[in-house]
C-alpha positions as CSV (number, residue, x, y, z in Angstrom):
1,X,0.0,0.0,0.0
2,X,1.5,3.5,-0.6
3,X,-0.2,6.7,-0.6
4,X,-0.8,6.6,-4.2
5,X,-3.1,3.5,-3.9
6,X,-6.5,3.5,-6.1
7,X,-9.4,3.5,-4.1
8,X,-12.0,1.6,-5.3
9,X,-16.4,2.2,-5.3
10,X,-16.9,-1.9,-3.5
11,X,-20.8,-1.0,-3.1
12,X,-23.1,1.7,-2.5
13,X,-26.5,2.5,-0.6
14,X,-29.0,5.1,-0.4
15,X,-32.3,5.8,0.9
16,X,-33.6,8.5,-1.3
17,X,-36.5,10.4,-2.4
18,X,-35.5,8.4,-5.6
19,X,-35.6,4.8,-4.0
20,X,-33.9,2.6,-1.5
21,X,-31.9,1.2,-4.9
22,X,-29.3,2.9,-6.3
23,X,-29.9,1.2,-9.7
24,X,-34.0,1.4,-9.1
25,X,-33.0,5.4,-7.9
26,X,-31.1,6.2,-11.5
27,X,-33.4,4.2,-13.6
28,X,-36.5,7.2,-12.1
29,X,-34.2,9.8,-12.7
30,X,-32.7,9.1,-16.1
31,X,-36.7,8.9,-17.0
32,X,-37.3,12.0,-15.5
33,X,-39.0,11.3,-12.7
34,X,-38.5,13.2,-9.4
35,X,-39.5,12.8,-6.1
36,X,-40.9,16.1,-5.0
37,X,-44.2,17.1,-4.2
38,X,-46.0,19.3,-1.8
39,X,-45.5,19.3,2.1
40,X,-47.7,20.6,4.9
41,X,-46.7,21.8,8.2
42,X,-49.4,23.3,11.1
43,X,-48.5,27.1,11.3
44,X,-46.8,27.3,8.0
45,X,-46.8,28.0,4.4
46,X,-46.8,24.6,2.4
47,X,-43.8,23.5,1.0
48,X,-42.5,22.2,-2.1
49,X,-40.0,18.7,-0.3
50,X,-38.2,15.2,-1.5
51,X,-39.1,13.2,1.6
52,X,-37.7,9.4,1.7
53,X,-40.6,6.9,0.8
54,X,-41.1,3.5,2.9
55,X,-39.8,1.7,5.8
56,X,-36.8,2.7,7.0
57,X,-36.4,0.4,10.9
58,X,-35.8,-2.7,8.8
59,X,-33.7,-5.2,12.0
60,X,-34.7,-2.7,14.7
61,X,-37.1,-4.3,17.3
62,X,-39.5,-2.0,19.3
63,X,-37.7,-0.6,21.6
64,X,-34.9,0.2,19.8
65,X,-37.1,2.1,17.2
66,X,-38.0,4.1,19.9
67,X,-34.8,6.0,20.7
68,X,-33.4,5.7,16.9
69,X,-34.4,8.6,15.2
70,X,-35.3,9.0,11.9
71,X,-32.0,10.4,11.0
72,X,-30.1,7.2,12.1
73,X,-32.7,5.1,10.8
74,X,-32.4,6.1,7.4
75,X,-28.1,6.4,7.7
76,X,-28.5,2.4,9.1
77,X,-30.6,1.3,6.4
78,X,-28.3,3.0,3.6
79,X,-25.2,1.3,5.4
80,X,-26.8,-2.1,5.2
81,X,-27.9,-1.8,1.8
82,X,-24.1,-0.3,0.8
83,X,-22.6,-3.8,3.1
84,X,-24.5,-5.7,1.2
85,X,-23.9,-4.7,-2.5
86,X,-20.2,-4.4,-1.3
87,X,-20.9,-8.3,-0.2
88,X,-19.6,-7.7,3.2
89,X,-19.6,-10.1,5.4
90,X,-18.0,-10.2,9.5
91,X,-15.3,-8.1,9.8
92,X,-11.8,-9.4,9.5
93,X,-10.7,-6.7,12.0
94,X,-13.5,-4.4,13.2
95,X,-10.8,-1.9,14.3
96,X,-9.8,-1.9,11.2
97,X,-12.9,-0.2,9.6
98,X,-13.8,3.4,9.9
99,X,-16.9,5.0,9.6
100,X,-17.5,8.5,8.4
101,X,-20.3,10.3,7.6
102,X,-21.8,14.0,7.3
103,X,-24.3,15.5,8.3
104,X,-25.5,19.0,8.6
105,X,-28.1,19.2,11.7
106,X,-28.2,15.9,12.9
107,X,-31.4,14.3,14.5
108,X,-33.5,17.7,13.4
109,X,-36.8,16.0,14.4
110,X,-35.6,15.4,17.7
111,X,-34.5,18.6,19.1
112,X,-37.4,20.3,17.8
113,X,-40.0,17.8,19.6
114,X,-37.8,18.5,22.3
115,X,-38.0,22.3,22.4
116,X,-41.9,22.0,20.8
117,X,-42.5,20.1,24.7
118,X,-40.2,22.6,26.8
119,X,-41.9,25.7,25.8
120,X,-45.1,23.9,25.9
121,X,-44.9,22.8,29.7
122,X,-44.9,19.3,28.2
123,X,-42.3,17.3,29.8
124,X,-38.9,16.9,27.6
125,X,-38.5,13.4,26.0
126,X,-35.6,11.8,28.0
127,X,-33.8,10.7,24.9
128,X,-33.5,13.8,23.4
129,X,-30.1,14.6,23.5
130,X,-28.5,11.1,22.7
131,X,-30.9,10.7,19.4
132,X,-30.2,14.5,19.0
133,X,-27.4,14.8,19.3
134,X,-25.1,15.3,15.7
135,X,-23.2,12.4,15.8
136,X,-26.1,10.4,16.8
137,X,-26.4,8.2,13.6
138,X,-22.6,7.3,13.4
139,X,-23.1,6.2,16.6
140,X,-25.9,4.0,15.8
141,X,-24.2,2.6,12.5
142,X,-21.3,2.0,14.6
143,X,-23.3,-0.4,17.0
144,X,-25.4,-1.8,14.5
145,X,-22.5,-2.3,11.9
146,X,-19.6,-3.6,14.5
147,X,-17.3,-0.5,13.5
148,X,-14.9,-0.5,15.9
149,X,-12.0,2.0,14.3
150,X,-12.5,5.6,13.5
151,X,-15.8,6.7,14.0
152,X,-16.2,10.3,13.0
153,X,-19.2,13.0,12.0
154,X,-18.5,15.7,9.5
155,X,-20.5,18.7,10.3
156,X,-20.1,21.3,6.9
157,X,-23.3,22.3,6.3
158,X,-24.2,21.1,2.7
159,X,-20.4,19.3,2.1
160,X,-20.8,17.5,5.2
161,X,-21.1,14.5,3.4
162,X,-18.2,15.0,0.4
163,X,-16.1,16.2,3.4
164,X,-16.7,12.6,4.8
165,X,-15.9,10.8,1.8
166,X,-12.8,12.7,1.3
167,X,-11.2,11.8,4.5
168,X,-12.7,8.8,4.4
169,X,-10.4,8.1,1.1
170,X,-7.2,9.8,2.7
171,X,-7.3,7.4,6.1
172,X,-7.0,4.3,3.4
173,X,-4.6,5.9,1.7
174,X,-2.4,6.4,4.6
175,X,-2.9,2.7,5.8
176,X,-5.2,3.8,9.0
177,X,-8.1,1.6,8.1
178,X,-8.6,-1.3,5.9
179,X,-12.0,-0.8,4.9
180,X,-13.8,3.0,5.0
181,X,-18.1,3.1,5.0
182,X,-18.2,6.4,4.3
183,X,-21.2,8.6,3.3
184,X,-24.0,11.0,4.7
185,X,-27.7,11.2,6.4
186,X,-30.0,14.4,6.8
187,X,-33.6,14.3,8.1
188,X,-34.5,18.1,8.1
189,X,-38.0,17.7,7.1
190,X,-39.3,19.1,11.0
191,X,-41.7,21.7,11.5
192,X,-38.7,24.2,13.3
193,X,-36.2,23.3,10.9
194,X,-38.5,24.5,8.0
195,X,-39.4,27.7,9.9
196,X,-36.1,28.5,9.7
197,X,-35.4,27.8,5.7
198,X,-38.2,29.7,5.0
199,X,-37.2,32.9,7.7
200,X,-33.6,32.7,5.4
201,X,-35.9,33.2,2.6
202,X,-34.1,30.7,0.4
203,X,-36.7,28.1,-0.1
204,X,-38.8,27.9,-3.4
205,X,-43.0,28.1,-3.1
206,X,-44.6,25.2,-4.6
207,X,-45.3,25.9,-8.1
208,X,-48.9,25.7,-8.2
209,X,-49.0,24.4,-12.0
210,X,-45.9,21.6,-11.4
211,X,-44.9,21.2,-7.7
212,X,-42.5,18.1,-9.3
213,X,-40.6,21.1,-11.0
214,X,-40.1,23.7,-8.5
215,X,-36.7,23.4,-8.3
216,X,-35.3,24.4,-11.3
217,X,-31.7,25.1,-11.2
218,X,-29.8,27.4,-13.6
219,X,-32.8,28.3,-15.1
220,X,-34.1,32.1,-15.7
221,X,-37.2,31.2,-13.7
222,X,-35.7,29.4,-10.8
223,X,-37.0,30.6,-7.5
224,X,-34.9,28.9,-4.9
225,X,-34.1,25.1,-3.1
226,X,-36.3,22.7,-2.3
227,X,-35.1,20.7,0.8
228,X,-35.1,16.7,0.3
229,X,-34.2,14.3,3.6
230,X,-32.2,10.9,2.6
231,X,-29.3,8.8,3.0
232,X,-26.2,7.4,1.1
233,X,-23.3,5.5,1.7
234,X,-20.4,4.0,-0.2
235,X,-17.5,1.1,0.8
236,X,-14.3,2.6,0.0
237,X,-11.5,-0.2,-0.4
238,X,-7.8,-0.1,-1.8
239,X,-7.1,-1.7,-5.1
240,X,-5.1,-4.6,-3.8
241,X,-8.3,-5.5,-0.7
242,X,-11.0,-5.1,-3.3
243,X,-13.3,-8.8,-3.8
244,X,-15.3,-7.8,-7.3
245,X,-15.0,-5.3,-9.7
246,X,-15.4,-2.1,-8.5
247,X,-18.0,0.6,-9.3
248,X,-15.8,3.1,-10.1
249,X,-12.5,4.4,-8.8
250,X,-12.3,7.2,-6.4
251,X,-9.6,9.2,-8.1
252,X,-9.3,12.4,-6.0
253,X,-10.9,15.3,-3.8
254,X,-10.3,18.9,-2.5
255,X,-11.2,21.1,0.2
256,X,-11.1,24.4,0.1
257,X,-12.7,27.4,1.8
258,X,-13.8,31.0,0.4
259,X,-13.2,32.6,3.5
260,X,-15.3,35.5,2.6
261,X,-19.2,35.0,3.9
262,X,-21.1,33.0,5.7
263,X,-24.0,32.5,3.3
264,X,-22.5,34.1,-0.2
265,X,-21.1,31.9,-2.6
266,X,-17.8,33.3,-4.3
267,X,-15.8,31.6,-7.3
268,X,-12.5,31.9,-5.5
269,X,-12.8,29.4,-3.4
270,X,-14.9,27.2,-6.1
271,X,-12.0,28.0,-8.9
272,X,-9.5,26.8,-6.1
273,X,-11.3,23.6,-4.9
274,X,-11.8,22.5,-8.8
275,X,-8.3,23.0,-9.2
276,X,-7.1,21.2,-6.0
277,X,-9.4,18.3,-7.1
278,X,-8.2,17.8,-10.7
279,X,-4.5,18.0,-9.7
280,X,-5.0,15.2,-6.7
281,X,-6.8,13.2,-9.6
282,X,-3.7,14.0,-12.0
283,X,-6.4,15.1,-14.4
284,X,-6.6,17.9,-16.6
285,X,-10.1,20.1,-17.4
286,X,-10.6,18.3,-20.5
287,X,-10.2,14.3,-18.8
288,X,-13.5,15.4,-17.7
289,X,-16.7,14.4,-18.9
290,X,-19.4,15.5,-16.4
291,X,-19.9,17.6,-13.6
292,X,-23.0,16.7,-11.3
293,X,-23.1,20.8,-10.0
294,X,-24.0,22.2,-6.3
295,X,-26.5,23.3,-8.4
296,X,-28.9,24.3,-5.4
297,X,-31.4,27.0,-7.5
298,X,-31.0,29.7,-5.7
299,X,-30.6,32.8,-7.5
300,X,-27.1,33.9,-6.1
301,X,-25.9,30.6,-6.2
302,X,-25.8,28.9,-9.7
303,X,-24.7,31.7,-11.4
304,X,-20.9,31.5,-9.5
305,X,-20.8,28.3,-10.1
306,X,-21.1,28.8,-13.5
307,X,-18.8,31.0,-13.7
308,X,-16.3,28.9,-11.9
309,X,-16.8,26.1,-13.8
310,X,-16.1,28.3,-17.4
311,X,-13.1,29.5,-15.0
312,X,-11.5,26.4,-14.8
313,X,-12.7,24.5,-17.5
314,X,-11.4,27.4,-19.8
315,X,-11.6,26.5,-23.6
316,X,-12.8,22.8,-22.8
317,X,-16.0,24.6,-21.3
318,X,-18.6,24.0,-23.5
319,X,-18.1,20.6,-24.2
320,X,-18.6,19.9,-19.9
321,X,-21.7,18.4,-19.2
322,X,-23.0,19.5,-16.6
323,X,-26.8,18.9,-14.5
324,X,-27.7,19.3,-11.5
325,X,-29.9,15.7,-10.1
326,X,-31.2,18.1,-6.7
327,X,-33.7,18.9,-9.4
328,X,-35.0,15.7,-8.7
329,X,-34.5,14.9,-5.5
330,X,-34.0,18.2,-3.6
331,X,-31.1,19.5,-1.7
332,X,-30.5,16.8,1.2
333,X,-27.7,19.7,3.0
334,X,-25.3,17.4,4.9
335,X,-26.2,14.1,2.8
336,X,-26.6,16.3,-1.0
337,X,-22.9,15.7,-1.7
338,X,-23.1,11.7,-1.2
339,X,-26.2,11.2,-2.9
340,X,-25.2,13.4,-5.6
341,X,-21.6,11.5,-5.7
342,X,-23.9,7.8,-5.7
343,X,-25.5,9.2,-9.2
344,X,-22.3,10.2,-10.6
345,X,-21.2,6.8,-10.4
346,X,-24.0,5.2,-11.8
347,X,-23.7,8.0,-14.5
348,X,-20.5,6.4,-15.1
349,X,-21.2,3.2,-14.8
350,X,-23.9,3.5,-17.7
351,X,-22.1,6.0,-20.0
352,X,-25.2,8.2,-19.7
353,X,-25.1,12.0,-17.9
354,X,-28.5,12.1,-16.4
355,X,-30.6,15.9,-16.7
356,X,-31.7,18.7,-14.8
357,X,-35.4,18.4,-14.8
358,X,-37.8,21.5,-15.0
359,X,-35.7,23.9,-17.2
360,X,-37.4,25.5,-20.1
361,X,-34.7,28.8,-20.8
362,X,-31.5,28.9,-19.2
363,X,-30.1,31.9,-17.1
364,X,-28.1,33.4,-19.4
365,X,-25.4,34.1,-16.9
366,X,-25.4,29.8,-16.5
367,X,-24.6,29.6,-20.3
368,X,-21.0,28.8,-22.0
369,X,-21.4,25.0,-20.2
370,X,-22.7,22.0,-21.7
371,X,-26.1,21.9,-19.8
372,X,-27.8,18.3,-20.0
373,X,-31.9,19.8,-19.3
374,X,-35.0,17.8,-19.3
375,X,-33.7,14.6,-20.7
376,X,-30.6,12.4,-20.1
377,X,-27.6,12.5,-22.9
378,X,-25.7,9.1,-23.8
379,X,-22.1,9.5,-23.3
380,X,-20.4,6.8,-24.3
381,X,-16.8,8.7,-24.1
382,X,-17.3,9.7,-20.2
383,X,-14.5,8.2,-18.3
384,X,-14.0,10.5,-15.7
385,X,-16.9,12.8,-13.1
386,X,-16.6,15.4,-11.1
387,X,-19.4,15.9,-7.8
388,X,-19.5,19.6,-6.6
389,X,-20.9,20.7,-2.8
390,X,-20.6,24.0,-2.1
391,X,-21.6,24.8,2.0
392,X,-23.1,27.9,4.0
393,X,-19.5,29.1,5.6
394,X,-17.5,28.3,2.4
395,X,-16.0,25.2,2.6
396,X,-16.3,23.9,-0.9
397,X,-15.4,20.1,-1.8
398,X,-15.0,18.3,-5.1
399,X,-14.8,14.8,-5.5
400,X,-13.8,13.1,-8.6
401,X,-14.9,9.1,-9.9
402,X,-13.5,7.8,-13.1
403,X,-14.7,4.7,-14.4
404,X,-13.9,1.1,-13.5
């Protein structure tokens, strides 16, 4: 092993808006099929949301559904799925594998049942800090899983989750672990965490004539995110440790920070974190086939991306492809990046750049990029994908898959 090692994609597992299948997940979205619709909450405007379909405490009895929280029920079941397609079995060494996942608020649900009760004179659910708590679900992946090496929670707003996989990658790399489950969970779909999106005034109304398409990003019309709650891990394993064929290979990340505002994107730090990414990959702007963007639809937002892409991209520009899948499934904050990452190895794996849904005419400050709207492109010729998430305080990471 020497730090230069390939990483290698052993399995993957979600639970998305899209499906509990990754393959089931890409097969809705290549259609064009999303998984938003309209959400009510008692005070509130309606919402336009992705929320996670079906049962998610699959192995847990009773009791310990009852201080599991959705949050770490939906991280354990996207963990099992990933062991599985990985075809994990008992650990060789449990010490020896390292869990690492993102997140952005942690059990969301939780803490505002809990303050809901306080300032209702209800008495405080006694659980509330341990299924609150932010690194609740790695805790209960840990126990569930048998992960007895590093155990660690990202907390980077909406890179949370490509911050995970990233360090996930560097602890094989430098012989730590032996085997890195690595990913991210976010359940912000709670009456005070809503209150608070819609008080930052970032959150698209439901379109009345096609709540499926209210998030529209780099389009002229966009009007702002639309949250999504979900899951999704992967199973990182070095070249030489690999059983099967790998999904892809996990050629290289970055992490950078803008430094400049807390909620502002700038193309600084974007520009410097593509860079970073492409070198660590020992790729050049042109290797690159497909970039699955931040892509969030808000109206300061795209637009720097753009521009940063175009920026580092250069004369190669126009021939990136580039969509955004949060279109689809909304913006999942802390778990965006890894369900994002998931479909840019499936892109890969078929040879097909899946579509930003909902676009009709593009923000002309978006153009000068390949854009892939309302249908998916073949792309026979993509060997190599790029997975941008851009956080709320700056840190920006990139992660980059070529294919197996």
């Amino acid at each position: 092993m020497t730090p230069a090692a390939r990483i290698g994609v052993a399995g993957i597992g979600i639970a998305s808006p899209l499906g509990d299948d990754l393959d089931a997940a890409w097969a809705r979205l290549v259609e064009g099929r999303g998984g938003v619709d309209r959400m009510a909450f008692d005070g509130l405007p309606d919402i336009a949301a992705a929320q996670v379909q079906g049962e998610l405490a699959h192995g847990l009895t009773r009791l310990q559904q009852v201080g599991t929280e959705r949050v770490s029920q939906m991280a354990l079941a996207a963990v099992r799925k990933a062991l599985a397609d990985a075809r994990v079995g008992a650990w060789a060494d449990p010490e020896r594998v390292g869990l690492y996942l993102g997140t952005g608020m942690g059990g969301a649900a939780t803490m505002d049942a809990g303050f809901a009760a306080l300032y209702s004179g209800a008495r405080v659910p006694p659980l509330t800090v341990p299924a609150g708590m932010v690194n609740g679900a790695s805790a209960v992946v840990a126990i569930h899983a048998d992960i007895r090496g590093p155990v660690l929670t990202y907390a980077v707003a909406c890179a949370s989750s490509s911050a995970a996989i990233a360090e996930a990658a560097h602890a094989l790399r430098r012989g730590e672990i032996d085997v890195a489950v690595c990913g991210g969970v976010e359940a912000p779909l709670a009456r005070g965490t809503v209150a608070a999106w819609q008080a930052l005034r970032t959150l698209a109304p439901p379109d009345a004539a096609d709540v499926a398409h209210t998030c529209r990003p780099f389009a002229a019309n966009r009007t702002g995110l639309v949250l999504g709650e979900g899951a999704a891990f992967f199973v990182l394993r070095r070249e030489e440790d690999l059983v099967d064929a790998p999904r892809a290979w996990f050629s290289g990340s970055a992490v950078r920070c803008d430094a400049l505002h807390l909620t502002n994107p700038q193309a600084r730090g974007q520009v410097a974190t593509l860079k970073a990414a492409l070198r660590a990959s020992g790729l050049e702007p042109a290797d690159v086939g497909y970039c699955n963007a931040h892509g969030t639809a808000t109206l300061a937002g795209d637009p720097v991306e753009c521009e940063a892409l175009r920026e580092v991209w250069g004369e190669h520009a126009s021939g990136l492809r580039v969509s955004s899948t949060k279109a689809a499934h909304g913006h999942l904050l802390g778990a965006g990046g890894a369900l994002e990452a998931a479909l840019t190895v499936a892109a890969l794996q078929a040879g097909v750049v899946p579509p930003t849904l909902g676009v009709a005419t593009l923000d002309a400050r978006c153009a000068g990029l390949a854009h892939v709207l309302g249908e998916a492109r073949r792309a026979p010729d993509l060997r190599h994908a790029i997975s941008n998430s851009f956080a709320f305080g700056g840190t920006n990471v990139a992660l980059v898959f070529s294919r197996a």
